[in-house]
N, C-alpha and C positions, 0 to 999 in steps of 0.2 A: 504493500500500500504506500509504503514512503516513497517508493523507485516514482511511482505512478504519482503524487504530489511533484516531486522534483520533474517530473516532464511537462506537466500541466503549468505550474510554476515559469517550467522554461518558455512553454509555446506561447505563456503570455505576455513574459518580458518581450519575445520576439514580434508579437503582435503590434506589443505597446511603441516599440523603437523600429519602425520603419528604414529610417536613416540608415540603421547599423545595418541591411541587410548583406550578406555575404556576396551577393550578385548585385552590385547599384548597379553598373553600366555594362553593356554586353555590344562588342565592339563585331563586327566581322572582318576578319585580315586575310591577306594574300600572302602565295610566295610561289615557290619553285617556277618564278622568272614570268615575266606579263600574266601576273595573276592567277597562273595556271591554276593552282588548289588555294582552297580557302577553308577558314577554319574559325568557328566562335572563340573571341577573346571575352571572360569576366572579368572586370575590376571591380572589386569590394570597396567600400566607402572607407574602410582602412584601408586600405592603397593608394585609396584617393587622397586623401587625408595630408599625408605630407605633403603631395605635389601641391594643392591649394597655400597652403602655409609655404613651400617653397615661391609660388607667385604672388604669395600674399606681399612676402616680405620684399619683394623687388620694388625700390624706390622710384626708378624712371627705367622708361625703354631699352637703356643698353641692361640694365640689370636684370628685366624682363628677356629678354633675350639669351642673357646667361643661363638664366632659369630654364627656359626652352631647351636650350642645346642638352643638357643633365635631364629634363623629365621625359623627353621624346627616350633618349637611354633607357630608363628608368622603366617606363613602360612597354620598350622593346622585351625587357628581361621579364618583365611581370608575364610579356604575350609569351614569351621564351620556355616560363614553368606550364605552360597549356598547351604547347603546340610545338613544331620541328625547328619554330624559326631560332633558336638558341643555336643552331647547327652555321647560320647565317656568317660567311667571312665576308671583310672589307673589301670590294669590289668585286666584279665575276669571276678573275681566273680563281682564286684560294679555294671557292666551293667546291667542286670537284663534281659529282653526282648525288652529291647530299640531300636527302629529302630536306628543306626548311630551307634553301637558297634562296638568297634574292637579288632579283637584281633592280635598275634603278627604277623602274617601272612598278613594282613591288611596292618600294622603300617608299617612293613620292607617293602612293595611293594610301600605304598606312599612316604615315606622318599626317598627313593630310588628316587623314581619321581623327587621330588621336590628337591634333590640333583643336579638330569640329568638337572633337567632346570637351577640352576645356573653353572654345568660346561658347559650346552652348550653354554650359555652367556657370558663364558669366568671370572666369577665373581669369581671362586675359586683359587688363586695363588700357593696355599700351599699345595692342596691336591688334591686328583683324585679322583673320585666314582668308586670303585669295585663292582662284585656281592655281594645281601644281603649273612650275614652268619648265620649257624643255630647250634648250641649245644644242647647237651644232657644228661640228670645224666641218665637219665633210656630209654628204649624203646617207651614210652608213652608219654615222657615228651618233647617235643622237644620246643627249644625259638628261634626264628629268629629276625635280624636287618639287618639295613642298616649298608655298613662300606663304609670307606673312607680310603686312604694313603697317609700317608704324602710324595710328591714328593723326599726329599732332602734326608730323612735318610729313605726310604722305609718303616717305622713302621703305623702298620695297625690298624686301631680304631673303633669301632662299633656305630653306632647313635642309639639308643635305643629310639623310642618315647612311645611304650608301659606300662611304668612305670607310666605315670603320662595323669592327665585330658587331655581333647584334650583341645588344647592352650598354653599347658605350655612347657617351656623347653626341649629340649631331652637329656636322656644320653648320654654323649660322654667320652671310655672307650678307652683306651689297647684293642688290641682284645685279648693279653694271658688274661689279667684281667676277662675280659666281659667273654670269654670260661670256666675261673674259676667256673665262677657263680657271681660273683663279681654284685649287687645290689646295690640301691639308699636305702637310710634312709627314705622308706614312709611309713606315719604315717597312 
């Protein structure tokens, strides 16, 4: 009879606290290269929780920005514990035949995502999500990202998470920069 108290108990605290439920947002991500598979991503409101408090605390645009670059990371690894993309290396040769590859097609359509859920939460102050954008040096060659705008001064910036392991930081560029060609230092 106790056991059956303490379930009752629980499914009521769970009632009463909405907020806390173990699934708030339920993403759908790509990968193994132009979105060939796809796969439900949950983020708990404890997941969520830090990232909010890490855009809380961002003073002005560039900080918000810093922020970005670590939670796009952050939430790669959360999608990483549910799905192949953990297996994800920094650009296309390192992946090999890996199930959870991705390539920039991929990357700009999740980042993108995971953008849309923090402005729809209203957690972005300083920036807006635009469409992903795509450059080119050649015909063959094309790179696509996520971009963002700064509200105040209108200037456009690309989130780049293609550069690096899934879990780690994203590039965050200028978009003249990023259209340049403009790269990360990886080794």
């Amino acid at each position: 009879m106790a056991n059956f108290a303490v379930r009752a108990l629980a499914l009521l605290g769970a009632l009463a606290l909405p907020g806390l439920s173990a699934q708030a947002e339920e993403l759908t991500i790509c990968y193994n290269y132009g979105c060939y598979a796809r796969a439900p991503v949950d983020f708990s409101e404890q997941q969520l929780a830090p990232l909010q408090q890490q855009l809380a605390a961002s003073a002005d645009a560039a900080a918000e920005r810093e922020a970005i670059s670590a939670i796009i990371g952050r939430m790669y690894a959360i999608a990483g514990e549910q799905t192949p993309v953990w297996r994800d290396k920094g650009g296309n040769y390192a992946d090999g035949g890996d199930n959870g590859k991705m390539d920039c097609i991929d990357h700009s359509t999740n980042t993108s995502a995971f953008l849309r859920l923090l402005q729809a939460r209203g957690w972005l102050r300083f920036h807006e999500l635009l469409e992903p954008l795509m450059r080119s040096r050649f015909a063959f060659a094309e790179h696509w990202a996520a971009r963002i705008r700064e509200r105040e001064t209108q200037k456009g910036y690309s989130v780049d998470s293609w550069f690096f392991d899934s879990g780690r930081p994203a590039l965050v560029l200028p978009v003249e920069d990023w259209l340049a060609g403009d790269t990360p230092n990886v080794q």
